[in-house]
LORO-515659 format. One record per residue (C-alpha): x, z, y negated; residue in three letters. Coordinates in steps of 0.02 Angstrom, whole numbers. Each point is the difference from the previous one (the first is absolute). Layout:
BEGIN
<site east="X" up="Z" north="Y" votor="ALA"/>
...
END
This chain:
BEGIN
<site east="-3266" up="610" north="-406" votor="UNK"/>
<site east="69" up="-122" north="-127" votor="UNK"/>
<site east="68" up="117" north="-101" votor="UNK"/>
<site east="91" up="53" north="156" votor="UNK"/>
<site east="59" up="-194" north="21" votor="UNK"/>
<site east="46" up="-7" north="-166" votor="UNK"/>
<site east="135" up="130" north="36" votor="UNK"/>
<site east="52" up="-70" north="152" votor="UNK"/>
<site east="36" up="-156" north="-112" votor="UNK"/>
<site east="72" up="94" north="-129" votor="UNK"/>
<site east="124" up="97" north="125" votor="UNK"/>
<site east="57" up="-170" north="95" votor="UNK"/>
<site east="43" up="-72" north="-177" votor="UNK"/>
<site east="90" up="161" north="-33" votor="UNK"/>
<site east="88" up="13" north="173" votor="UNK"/>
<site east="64" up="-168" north="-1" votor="UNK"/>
<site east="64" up="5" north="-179" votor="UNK"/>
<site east="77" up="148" north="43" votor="UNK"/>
<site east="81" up="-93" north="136" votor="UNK"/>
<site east="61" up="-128" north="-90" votor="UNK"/>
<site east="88" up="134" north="-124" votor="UNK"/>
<site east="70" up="79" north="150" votor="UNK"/>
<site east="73" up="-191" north="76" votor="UNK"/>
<site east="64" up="-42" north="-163" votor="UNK"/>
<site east="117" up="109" north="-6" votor="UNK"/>
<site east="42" up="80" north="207" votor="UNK"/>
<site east="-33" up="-179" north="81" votor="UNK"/>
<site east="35" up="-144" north="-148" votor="UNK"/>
<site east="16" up="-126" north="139" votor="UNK"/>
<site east="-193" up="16" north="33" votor="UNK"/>
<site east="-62" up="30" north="-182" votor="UNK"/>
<site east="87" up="-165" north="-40" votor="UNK"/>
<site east="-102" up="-83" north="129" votor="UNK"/>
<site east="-166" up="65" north="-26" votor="UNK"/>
<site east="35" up="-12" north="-191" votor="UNK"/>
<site east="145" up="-49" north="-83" votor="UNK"/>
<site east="24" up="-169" north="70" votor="UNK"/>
<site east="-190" up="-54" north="-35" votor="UNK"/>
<site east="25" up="72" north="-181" votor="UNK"/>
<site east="171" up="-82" north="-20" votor="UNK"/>
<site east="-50" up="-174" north="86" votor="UNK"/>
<site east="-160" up="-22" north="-129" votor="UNK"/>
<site east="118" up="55" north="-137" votor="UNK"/>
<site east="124" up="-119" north="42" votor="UNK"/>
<site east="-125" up="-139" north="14" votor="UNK"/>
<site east="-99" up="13" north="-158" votor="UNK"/>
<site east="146" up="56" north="-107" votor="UNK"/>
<site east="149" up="-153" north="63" votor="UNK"/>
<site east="-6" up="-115" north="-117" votor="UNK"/>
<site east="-5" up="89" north="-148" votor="UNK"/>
<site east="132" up="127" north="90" votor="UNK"/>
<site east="102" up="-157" north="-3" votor="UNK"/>
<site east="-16" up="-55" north="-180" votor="UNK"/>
<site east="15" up="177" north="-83" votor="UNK"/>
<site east="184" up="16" north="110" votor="UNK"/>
<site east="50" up="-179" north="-56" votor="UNK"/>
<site east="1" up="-70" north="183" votor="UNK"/>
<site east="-77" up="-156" north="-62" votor="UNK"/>
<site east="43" up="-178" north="-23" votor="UNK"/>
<site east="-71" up="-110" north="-112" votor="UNK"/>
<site east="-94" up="-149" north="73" votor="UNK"/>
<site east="61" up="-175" north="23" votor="UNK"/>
<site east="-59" up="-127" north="-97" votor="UNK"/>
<site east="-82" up="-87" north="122" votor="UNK"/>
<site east="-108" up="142" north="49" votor="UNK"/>
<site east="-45" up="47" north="-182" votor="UNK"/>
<site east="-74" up="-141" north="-24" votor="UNK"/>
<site east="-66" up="6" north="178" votor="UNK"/>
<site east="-84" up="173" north="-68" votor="UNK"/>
<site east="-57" up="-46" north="-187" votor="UNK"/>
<site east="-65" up="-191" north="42" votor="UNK"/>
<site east="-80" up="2" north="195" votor="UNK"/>
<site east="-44" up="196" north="28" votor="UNK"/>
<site east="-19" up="38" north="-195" votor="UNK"/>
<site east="68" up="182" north="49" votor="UNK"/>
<site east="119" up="103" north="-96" votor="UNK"/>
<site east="167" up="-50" north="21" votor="UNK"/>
<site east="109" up="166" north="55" votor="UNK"/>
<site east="160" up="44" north="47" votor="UNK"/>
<site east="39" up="-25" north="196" votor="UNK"/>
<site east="36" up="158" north="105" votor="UNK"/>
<site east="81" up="-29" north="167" votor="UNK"/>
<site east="-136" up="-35" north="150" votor="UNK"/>
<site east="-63" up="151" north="87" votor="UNK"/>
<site east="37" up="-73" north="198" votor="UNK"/>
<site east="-24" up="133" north="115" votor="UNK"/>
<site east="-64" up="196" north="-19" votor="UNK"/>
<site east="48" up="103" north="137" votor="UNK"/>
<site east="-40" up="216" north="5" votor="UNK"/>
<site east="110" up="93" north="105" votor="UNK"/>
<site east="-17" up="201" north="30" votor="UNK"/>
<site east="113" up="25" north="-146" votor="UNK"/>
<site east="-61" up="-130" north="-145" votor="UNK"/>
<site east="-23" up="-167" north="-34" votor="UNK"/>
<site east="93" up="-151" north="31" votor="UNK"/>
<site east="-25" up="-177" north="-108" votor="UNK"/>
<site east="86" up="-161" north="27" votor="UNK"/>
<site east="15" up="-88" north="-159" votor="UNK"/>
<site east="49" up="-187" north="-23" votor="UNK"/>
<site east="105" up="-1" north="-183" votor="UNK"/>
<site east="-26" up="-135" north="-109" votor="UNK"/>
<site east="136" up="-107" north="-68" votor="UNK"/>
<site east="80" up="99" north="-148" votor="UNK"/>
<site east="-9" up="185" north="89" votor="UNK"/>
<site east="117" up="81" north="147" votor="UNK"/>
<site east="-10" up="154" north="84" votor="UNK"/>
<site east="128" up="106" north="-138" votor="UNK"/>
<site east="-155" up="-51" north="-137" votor="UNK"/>
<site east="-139" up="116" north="128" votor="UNK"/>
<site east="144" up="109" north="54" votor="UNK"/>
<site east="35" up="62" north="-175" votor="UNK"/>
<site east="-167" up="21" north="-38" votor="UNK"/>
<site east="-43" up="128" north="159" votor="UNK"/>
<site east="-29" up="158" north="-95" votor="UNK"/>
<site east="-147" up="-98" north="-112" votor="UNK"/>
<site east="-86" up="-55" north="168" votor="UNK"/>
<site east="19" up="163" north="47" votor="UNK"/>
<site east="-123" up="91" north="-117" votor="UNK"/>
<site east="-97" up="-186" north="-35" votor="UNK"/>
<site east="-61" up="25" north="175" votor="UNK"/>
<site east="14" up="205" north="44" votor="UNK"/>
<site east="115" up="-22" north="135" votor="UNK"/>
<site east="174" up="117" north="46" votor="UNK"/>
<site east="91" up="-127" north="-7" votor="UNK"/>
<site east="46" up="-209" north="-4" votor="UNK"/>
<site east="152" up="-92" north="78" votor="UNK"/>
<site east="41" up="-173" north="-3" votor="UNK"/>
<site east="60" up="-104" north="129" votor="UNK"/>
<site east="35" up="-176" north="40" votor="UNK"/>
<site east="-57" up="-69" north="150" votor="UNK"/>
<site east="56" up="-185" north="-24" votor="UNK"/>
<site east="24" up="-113" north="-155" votor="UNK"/>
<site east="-148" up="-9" north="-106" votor="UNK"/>
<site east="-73" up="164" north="81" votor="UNK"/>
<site east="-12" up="158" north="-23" votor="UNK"/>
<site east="-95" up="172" north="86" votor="UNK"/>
<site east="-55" up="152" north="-106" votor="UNK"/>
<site east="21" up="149" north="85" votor="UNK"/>
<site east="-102" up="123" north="-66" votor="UNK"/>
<site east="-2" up="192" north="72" votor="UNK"/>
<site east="-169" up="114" north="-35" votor="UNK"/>
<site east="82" up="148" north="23" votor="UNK"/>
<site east="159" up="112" north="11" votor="UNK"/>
<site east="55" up="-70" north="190" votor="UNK"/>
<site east="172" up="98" north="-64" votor="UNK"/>
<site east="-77" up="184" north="-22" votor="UNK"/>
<site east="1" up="26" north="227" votor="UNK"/>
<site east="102" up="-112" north="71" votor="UNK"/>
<site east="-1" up="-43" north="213" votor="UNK"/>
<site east="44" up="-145" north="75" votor="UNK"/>
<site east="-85" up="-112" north="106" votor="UNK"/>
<site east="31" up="24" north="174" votor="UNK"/>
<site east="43" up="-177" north="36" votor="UNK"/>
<site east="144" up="22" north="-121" votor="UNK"/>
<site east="134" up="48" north="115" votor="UNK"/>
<site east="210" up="-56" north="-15" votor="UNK"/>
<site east="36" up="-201" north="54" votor="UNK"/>
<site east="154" up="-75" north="16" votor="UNK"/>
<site east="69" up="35" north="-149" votor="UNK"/>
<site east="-168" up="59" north="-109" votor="UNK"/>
<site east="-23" up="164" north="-10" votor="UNK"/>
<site east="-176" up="56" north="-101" votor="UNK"/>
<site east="40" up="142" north="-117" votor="UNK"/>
<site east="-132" up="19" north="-142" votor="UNK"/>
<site east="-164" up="-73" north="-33" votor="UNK"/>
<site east="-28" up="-98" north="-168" votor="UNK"/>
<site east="-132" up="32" north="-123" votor="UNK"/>
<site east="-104" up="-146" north="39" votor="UNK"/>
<site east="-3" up="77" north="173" votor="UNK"/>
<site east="124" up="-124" north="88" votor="UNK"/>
<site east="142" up="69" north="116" votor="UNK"/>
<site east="171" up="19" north="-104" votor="UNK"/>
<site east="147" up="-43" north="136" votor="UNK"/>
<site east="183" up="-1" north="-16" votor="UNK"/>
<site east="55" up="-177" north="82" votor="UNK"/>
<site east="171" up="7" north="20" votor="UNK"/>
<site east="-4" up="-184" north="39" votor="UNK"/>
<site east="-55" up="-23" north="-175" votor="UNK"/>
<site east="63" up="125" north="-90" votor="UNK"/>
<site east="172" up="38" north="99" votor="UNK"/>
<site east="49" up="110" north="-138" votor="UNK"/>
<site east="-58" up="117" north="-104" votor="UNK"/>
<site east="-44" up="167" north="-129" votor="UNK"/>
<site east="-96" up="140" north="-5" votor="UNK"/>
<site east="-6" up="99" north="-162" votor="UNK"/>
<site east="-90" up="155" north="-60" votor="UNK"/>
<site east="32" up="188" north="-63" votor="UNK"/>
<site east="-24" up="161" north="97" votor="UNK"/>
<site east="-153" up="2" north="71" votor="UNK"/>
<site east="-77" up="-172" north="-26" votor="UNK"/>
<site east="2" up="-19" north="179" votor="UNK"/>
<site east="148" up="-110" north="9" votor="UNK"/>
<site east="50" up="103" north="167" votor="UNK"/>
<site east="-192" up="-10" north="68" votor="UNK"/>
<site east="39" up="-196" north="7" votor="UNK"/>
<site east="181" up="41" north="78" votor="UNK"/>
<site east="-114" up="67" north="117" votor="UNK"/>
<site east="-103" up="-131" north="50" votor="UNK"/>
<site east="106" up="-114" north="4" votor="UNK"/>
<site east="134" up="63" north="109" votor="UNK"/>
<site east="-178" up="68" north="115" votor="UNK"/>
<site east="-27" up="-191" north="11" votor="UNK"/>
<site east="179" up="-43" north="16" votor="UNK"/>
<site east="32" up="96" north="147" votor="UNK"/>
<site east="-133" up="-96" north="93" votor="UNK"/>
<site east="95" up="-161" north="-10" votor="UNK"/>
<site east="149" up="-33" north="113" votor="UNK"/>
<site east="141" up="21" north="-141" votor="UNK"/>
<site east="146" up="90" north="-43" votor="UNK"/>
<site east="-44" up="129" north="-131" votor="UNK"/>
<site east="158" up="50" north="-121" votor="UNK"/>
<site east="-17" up="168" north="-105" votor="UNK"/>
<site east="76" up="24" north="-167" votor="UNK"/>
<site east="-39" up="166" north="-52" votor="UNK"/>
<site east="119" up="84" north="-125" votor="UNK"/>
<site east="-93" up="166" north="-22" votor="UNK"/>
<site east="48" up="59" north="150" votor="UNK"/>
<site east="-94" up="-74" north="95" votor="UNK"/>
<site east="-160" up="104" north="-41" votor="UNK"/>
<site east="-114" up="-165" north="2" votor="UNK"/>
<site east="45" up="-105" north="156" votor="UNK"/>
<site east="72" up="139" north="108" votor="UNK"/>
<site east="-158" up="34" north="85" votor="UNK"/>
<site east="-13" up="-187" north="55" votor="UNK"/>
<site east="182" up="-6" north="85" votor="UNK"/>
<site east="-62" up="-20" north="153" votor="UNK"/>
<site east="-49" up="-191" north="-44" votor="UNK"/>
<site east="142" up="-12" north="-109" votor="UNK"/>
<site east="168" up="-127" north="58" votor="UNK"/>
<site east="80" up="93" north="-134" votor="UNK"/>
<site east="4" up="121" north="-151" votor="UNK"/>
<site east="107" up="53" north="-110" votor="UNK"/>
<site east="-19" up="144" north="-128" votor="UNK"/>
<site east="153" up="6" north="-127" votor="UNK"/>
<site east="49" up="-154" north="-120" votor="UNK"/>
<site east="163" up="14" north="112" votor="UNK"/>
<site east="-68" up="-36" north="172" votor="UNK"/>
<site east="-138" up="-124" north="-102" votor="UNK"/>
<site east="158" up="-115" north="-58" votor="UNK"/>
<site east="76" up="-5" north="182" votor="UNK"/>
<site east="-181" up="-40" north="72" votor="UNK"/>
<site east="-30" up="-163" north="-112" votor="UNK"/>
<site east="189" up="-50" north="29" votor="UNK"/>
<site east="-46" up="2" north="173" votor="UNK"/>
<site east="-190" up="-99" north="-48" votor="UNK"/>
<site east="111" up="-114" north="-72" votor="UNK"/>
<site east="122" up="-32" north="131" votor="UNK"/>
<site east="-141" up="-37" north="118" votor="UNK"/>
<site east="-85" up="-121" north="-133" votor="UNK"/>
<site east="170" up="-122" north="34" votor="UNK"/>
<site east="-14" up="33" north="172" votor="UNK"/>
<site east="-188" up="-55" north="-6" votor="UNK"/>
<site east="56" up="-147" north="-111" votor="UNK"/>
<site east="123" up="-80" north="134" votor="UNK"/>
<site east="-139" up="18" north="115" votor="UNK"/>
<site east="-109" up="-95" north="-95" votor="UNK"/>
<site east="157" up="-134" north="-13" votor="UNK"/>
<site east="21" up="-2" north="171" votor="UNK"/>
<site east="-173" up="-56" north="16" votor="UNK"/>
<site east="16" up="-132" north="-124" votor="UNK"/>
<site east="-194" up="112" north="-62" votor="UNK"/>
<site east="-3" up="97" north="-200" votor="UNK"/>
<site east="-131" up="111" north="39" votor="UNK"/>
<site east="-8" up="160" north="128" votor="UNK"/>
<site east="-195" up="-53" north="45" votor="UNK"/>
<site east="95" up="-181" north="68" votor="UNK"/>
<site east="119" up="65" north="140" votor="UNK"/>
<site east="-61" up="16" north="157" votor="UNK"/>
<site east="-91" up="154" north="52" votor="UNK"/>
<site east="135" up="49" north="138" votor="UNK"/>
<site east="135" up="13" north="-118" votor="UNK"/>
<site east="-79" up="45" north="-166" votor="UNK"/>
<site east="52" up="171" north="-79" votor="UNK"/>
<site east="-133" up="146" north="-31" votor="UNK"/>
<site east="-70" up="-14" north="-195" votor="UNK"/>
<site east="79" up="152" north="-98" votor="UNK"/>
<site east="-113" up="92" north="-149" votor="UNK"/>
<site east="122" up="108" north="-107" votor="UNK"/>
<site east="-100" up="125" north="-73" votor="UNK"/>
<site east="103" up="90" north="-148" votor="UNK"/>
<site east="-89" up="127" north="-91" votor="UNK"/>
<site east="46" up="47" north="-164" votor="UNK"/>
<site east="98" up="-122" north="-52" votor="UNK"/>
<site east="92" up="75" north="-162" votor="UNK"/>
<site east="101" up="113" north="118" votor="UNK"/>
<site east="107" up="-153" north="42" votor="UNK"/>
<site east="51" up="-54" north="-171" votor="UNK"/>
<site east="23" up="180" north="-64" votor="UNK"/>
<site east="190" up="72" north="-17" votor="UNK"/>
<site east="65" up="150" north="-43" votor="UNK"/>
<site east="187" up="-26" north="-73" votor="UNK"/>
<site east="85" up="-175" north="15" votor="UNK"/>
<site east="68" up="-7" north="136" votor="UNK"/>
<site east="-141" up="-12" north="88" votor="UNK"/>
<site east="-59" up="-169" north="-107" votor="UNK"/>
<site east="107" up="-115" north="123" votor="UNK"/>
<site east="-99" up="44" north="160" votor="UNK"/>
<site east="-174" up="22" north="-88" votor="UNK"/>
<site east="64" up="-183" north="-69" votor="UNK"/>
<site east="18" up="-80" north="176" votor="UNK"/>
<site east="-159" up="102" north="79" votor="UNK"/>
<site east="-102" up="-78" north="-134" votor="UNK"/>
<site east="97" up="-178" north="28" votor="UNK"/>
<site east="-43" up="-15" north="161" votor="UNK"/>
<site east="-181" up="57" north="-8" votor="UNK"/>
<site east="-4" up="-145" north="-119" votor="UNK"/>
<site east="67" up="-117" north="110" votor="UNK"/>
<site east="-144" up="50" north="143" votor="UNK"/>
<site east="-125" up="-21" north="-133" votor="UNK"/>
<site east="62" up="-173" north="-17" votor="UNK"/>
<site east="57" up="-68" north="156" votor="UNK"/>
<site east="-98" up="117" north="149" votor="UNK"/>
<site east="-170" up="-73" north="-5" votor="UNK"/>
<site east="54" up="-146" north="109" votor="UNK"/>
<site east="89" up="92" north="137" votor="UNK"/>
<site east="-161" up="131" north="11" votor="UNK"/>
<site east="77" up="163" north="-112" votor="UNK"/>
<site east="-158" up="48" north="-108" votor="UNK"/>
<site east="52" up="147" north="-177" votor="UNK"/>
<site east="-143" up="107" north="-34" votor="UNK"/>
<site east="69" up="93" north="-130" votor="UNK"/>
<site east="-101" up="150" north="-86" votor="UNK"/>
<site east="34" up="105" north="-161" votor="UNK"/>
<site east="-62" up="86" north="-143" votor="UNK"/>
<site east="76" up="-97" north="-121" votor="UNK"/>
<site east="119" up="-168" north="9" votor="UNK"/>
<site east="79" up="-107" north="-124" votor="UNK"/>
<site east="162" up="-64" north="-88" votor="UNK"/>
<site east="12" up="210" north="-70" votor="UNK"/>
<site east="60" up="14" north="190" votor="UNK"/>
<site east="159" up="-65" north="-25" votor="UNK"/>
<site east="91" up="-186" north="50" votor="UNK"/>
<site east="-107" up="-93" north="131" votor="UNK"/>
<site east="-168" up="85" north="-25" votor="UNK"/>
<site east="-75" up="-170" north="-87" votor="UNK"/>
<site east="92" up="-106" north="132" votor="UNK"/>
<site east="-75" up="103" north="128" votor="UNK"/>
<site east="-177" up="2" north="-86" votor="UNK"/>
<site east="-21" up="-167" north="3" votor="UNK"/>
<site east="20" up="-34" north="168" votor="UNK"/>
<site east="-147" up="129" north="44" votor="UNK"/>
<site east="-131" up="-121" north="8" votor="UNK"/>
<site east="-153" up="118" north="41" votor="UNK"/>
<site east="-52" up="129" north="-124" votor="UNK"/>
<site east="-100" up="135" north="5" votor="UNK"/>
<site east="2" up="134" north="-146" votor="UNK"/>
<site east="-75" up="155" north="-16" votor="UNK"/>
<site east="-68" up="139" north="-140" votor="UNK"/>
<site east="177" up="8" north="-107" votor="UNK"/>
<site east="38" up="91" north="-139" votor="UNK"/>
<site east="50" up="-119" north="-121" votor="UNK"/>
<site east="-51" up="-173" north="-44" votor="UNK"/>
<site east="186" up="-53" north="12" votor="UNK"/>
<site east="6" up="31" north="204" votor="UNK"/>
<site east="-175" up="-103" north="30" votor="UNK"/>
<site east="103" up="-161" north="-109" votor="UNK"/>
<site east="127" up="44" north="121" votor="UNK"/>
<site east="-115" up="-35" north="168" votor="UNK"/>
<site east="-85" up="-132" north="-52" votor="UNK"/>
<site east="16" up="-44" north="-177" votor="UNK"/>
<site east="125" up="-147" north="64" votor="UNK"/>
<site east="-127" up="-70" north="122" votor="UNK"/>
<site east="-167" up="39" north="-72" votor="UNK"/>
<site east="-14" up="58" north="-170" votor="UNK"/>
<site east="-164" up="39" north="-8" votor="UNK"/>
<site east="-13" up="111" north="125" votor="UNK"/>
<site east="102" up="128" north="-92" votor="UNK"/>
<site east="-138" up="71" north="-100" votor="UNK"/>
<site east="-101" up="32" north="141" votor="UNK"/>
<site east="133" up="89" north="80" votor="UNK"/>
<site east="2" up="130" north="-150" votor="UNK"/>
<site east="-175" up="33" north="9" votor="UNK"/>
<site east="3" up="69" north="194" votor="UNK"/>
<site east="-74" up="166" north="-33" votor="UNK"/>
<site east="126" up="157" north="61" votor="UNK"/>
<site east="-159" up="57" north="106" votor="UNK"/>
<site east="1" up="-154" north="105" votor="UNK"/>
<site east="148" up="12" north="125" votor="UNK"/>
<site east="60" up="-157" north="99" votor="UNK"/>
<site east="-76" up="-126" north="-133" votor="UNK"/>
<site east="93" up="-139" north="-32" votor="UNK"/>
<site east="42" up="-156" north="-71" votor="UNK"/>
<site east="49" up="-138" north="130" votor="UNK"/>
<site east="101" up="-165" north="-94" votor="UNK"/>
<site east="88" up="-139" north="99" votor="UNK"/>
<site east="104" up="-152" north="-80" votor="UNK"/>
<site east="-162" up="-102" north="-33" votor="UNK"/>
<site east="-48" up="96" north="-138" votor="UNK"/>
<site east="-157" up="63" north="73" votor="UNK"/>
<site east="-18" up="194" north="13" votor="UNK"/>
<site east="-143" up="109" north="69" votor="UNK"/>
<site east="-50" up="188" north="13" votor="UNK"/>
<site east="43" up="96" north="170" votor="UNK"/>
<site east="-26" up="171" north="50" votor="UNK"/>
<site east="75" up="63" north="172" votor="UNK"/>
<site east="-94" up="123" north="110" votor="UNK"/>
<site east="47" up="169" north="6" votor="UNK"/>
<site east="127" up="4" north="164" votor="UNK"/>
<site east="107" up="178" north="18" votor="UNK"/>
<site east="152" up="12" north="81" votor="UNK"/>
<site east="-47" up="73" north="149" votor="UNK"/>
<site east="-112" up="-142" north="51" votor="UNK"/>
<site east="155" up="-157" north="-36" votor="UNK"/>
<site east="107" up="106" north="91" votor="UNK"/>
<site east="-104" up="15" north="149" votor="UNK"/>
<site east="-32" up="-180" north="6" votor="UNK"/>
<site east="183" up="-11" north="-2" votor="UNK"/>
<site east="49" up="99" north="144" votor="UNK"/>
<site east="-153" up="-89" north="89" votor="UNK"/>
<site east="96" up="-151" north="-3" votor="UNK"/>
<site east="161" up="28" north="-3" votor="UNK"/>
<site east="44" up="-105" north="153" votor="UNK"/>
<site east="-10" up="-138" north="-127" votor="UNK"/>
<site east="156" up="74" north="-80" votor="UNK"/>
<site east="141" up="-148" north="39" votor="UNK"/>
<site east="166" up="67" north="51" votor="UNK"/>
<site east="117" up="-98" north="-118" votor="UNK"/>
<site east="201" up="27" north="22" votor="UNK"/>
<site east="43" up="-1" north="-183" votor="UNK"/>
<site east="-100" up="109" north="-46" votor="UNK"/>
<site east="52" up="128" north="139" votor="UNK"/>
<site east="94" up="110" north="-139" votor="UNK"/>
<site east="-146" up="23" north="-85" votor="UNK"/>
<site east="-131" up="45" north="118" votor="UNK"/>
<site east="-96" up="149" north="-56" votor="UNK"/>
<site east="58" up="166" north="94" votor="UNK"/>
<site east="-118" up="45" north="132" votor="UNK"/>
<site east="-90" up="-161" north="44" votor="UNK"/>
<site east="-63" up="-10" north="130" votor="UNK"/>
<site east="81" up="-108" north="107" votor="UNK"/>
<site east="-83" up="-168" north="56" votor="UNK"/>
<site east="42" up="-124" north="121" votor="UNK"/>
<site east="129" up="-137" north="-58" votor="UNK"/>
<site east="-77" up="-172" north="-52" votor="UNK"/>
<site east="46" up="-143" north="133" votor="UNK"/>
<site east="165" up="-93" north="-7" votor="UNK"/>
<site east="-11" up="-139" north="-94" votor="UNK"/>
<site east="49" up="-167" north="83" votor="UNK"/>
<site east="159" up="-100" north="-35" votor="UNK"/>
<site east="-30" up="-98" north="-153" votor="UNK"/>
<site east="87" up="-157" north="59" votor="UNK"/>
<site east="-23" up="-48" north="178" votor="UNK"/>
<site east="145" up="26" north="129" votor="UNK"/>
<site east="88" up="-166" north="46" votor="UNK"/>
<site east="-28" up="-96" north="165" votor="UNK"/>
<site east="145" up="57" north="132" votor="UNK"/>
<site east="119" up="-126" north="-6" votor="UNK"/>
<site east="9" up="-53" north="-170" votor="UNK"/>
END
């Protein structure tokens, strides 16, 4: 009989080993629970200090409290590490608040990520400042990027639409109030059109005016014309179309003077124009000729584009502009253009000179990590903004059967703008016309 109990032990232990084997790797989420964030949490806490010192993120110690430590205590006198303040686990890793001591700031534990990494066994550290003499580890147990699905409660806003999910398991979104601009890199099948995706399967959520820029033929955003104010599939009919975005940008600019207001978001909601998102895909198609003749109107698309880039945010035209590869190789006005494309996202590319390209102006040290995306790991990403700070995305896996359903579901949304009757996509289907808008100045009393 206790033999026989024996082997009941012995088969639990197995079973539940066995278990754990079989979380590790089909449910991470709960192996990290059960084990990785005890392991992790006594690692981090035994091992801290001395993490510290062997990464150099030590001070050395006032005066005062030197000879605080030698005379009164009659300790050992060590270097000072920033102040551990607050631990927090989440489902995906760890998070720790760290006060900095005078002499370190957050670029010092920033470039020193990849050490914590292995000091402490985790998938990976980011560094991020919470307010001025603070700091929060982020720490992520596992690969949160190798099956990626969104929260539920991560639906479009305004103008936030979530796209991707971060590697320390944080929503990625594309704020347009933020980010009004902006690039998306990557080669063939890096999953640059898998974020297209997503984003114009948020987009058409939101009441806006969606603009298509699609010089293959139209091959990409065809199947979503039926949420689409506009597309245009030729560099030809792409030059009249932002002549005609440009045209309304004045017009939206003497609004704004009428109103004595500079921003869209300040006019009254009665009178205030429908945001526009100009989606061009491949970009390159636009600054390519073939003979010269051709170099005057490619000149004045590319002008113009530059002067939305510049001027549109305020009067609520957004660029999302996509490619596989984009820089001053293009042609005159690719650099102007660049720079005013404030959000960056770059895929897998195949060569470093692309990734300096994306984000090597705006954060530098994100390029190597955009070299290392593995080909076998479609829609991962590197996500930069002006700040300098940079993080790993991946988007989940939408096809294009799925966006374009959600945008004939709502295309009632679809505004009916006049200029942009010409380019309506052919067969739309047709939606009721948006509600005159009001007199902008208010008719005078009879009499006077």
């Amino acid at each position: 009989m206790a033999d026989l109990g024996t082997w009941f032990e012995l088969g639990g232990l197995a079973a539940g080993a066995g278990g754990l084997g079989y979380a590790k790797y089909r449910a991470p989420r709960v192996y990290w629970s059960l084990v990785g964030l005890p392991v992790t949490w006594g690692r981090f806490t035994w091992t801290y200090r001395d993490t510290m010192e062997v990464c150099g993120l030590t001070v050395r110690p006032s005066g005062f409290r030197a000879f605080v430590k030698r005379s009164v205590v009659r300790s050992e006198v060590r270097p000072v590490a920033p102040k551990v303040r607050r631990v927090r686990p989440t489902s995906t890793g760890l998070r720790v608040t760290l006060r900095l001591p005078a002499g370190l700031e957050p670029a010092d534990l920033a470039a020193s990520t990849e050490r914590l990494r292995h000091a402490w066994g985790v998938r990976s550290v980011t560094v991020a400042e919470t307010k001025p003499g603070y700091v929060e580890l982020r720490m992520t147990g596992y690969d949160v990027l190798s099956k990626v699905t969104l929260p539920r409660k991560a639906q479009p806003r305004d103008l936030v639409v979530p796209v991707a999910l971060r590697e320390d398991g944080t929503v990625f979104e594309r704020d347009y109030r933020k980010a009004p601009m902006a690039l998306t890199l990557g080669a063939n099948g890096s999953g640059k059109s898998v974020y297209q995706r997503n984003l114009i399967k948020g987009l058409a959520q939101l009441p806006v005016g969606l603009i298509g820029i699609d010089c293959k033929r139209g091959v990409e955003q065809g199947r979503y014309a039926s949420r689409l104010s506009a597309l245009v599939t030729n560099p030809e009919g792409a030059g009249l179309l932002i002549d005609a975005l440009v045209a309304e940008m004045e017009e939206r600019f003497d609004l704004l003077a009428l109103y004595g207001v500079s921003d869209l978001w300040e006019l009254p909601d009665e009178v205030r124009p429908v945001p526009l998102v100009v989606l061009v895909d491949e970009i390159a198609e636009l600054f390519l000729v073939t003979s010269k003749k051709d170099e005057p109107a490619r000149d004045r698309t590319v002008m113009q584009l530059v002067r939305l880039g510049q001027m549109a945010r305020a009067i609520g035209i957004y660029l999302e502009v996509c490619g596989q590869r984009f820089g001053s190789d293009l042609g005159r006005g690719a650099t102007a253009l660049r720079a005013q494309l404030t959000g960056r996202v770059v895929h897998r590319v195949n060569d470093k000179q692309t990734a300096e390209m994306g984000l090597g102006d705006i954060a530098p040290d994100a390029v190597m990590a955009v070299t290392a995306i593995a080909p076998d790991r479609p829609g991962v990403a590197v996500a930069g903004d002006t700040s300098g700070g940079w993080s790993r995305i991946r988007t989940p896996e939408t096809t294009p059967d799925e966006a374009a359903a959600v945008c004939r579901e709502f295309a009632h949304l679809t505004p009916v703008l006049p200029f942009l009757a010409p380019f309506r996509p052919v067969g739309q289907i047709a939606v009721p016309p948006m509600p005159a808008v009001p007199p902008l100045v208010p008719a005078q009393p009879v009499g006077e």
